[in-house]
C-alpha positions as CSV (number, residue, x, y, z in Angstrom):
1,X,22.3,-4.6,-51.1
2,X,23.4,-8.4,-51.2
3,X,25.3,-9.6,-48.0
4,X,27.6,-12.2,-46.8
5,X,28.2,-13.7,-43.4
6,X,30.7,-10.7,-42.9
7,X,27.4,-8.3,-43.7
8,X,26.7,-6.0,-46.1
9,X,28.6,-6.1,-48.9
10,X,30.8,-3.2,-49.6
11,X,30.4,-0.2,-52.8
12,X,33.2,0.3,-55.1
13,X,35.5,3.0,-53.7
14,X,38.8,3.2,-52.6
15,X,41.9,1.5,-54.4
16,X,39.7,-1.2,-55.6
17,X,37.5,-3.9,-54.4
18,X,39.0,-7.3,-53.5
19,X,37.1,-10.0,-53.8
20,X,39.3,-12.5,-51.5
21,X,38.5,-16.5,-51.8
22,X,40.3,-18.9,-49.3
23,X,38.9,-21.8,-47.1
24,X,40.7,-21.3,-44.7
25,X,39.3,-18.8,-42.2
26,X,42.0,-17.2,-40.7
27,X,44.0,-16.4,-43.7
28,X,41.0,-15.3,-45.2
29,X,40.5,-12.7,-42.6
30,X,44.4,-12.2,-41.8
31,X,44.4,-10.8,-46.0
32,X,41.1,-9.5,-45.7
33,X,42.3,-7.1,-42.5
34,X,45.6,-6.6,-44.1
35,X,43.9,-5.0,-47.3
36,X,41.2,-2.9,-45.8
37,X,44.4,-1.6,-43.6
38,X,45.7,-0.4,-47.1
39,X,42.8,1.0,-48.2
40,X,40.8,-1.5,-51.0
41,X,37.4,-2.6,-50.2
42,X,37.2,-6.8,-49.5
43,X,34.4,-9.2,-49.9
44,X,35.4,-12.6,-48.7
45,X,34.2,-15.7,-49.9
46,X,35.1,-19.4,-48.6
47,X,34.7,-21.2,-51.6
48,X,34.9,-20.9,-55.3
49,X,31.0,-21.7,-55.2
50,X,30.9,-18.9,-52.4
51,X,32.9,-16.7,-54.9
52,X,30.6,-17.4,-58.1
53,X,27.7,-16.7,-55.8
54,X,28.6,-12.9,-54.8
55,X,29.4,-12.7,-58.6
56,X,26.5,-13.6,-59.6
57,X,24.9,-10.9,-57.6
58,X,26.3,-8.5,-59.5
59,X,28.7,-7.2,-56.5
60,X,31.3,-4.3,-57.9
61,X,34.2,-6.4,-57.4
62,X,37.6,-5.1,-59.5
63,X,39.9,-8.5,-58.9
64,X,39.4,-12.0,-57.6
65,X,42.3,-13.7,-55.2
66,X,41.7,-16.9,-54.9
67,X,43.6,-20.0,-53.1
68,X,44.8,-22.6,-55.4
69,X,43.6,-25.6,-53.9
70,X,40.6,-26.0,-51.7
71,X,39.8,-29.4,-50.5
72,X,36.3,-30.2,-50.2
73,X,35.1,-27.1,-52.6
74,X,33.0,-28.3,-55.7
75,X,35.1,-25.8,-57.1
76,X,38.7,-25.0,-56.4
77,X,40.5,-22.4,-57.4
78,X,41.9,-22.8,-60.9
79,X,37.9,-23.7,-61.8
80,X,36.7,-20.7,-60.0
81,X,39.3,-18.9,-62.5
82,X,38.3,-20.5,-65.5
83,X,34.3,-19.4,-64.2
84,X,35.8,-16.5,-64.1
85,X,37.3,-16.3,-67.2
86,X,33.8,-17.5,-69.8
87,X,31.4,-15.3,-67.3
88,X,33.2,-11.7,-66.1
89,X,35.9,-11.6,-68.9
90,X,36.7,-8.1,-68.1
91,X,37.1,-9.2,-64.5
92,X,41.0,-9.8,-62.9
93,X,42.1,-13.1,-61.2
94,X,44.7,-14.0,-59.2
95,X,45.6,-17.3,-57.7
96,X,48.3,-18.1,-54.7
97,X,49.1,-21.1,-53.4
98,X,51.2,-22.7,-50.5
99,X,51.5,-26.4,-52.5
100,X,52.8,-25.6,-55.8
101,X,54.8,-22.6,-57.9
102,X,53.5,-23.2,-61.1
103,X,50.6,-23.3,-62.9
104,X,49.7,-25.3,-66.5
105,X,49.7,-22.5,-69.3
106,X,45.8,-22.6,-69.7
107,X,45.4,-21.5,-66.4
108,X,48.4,-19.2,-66.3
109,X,47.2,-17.4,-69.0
110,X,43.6,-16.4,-67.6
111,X,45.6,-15.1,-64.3
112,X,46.3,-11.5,-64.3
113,X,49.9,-12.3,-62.6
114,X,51.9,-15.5,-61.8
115,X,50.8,-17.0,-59.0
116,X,51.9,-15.7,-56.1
117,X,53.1,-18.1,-53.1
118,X,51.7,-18.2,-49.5
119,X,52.3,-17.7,-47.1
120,X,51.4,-14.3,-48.7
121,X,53.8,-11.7,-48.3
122,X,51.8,-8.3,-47.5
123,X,53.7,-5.8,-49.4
124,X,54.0,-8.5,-52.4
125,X,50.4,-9.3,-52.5
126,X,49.8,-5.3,-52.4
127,X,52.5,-4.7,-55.4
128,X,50.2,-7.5,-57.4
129,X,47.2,-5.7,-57.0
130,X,48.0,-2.7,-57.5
131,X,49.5,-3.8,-61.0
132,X,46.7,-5.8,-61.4
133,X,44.4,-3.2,-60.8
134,X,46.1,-0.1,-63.0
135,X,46.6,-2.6,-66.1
């Protein structure tokens, strides 16, 4: 079974698996804690490059949340979308983001959702998913 840094890498049960990008650690683990709480399964990544690479592996991941902007990534998160989008069509995104509230209508339209704001609010980030995840 492929692993991360957090370990092994988890089997698709549950309410979904999460496949969580941010570069920022402790929001990555604040969301990641949060939605294991509520019962979805969470691979995190710290990059979009991270992100394609767990992908690639051929982990069971159900939808992709990914921070906006990442600085110092080769790929940031409206890229990692757009990878997303040509490689694992059948697979959701969705992008958040503390800088802006919008999003050009090429990348919009490959999201799953509008892109939700952070600070994340729990319960909102949960509605999304679930949505995202019974659409």
């Amino acid at each position: 079974m492929p692993t991360t840094r957090q370990g092994p890498l988890p089997q698709k049960t549950g309410r979904g698996c999460v496949l969580i990008v941010d570069d920022v650690l402790l929001v990555r683990m604040w969301i990641a804690d949060f939605l294991r709480g509520r019962g979805f399964e969470v691979i995190e990544a710290a990059s979009g490059e991270d992100a394609v690479r767990v992908l690639e592996a051929g982990c069971a991941v159900d939808v992709v949340v990914s921070d906006l902007y990442m600085p110092g990534a080769e790929m940031d998160g409206v890229a990692l979308a757009h990878w997303v989008h040509d490689q694992r069509p059948e697979l959701k995104i969705v992008l958040a983001s503390g800088v802006t509230r919008n999003l050009q209508p090429d990348d919009q339209a490959i999201c799953a959702c509008p892109l939700l704001p952070k600070p994340y609010d729990h319960r909102a980030l949960e509605r999304c998913l679930i949505g995202v995840l019974q659409a």
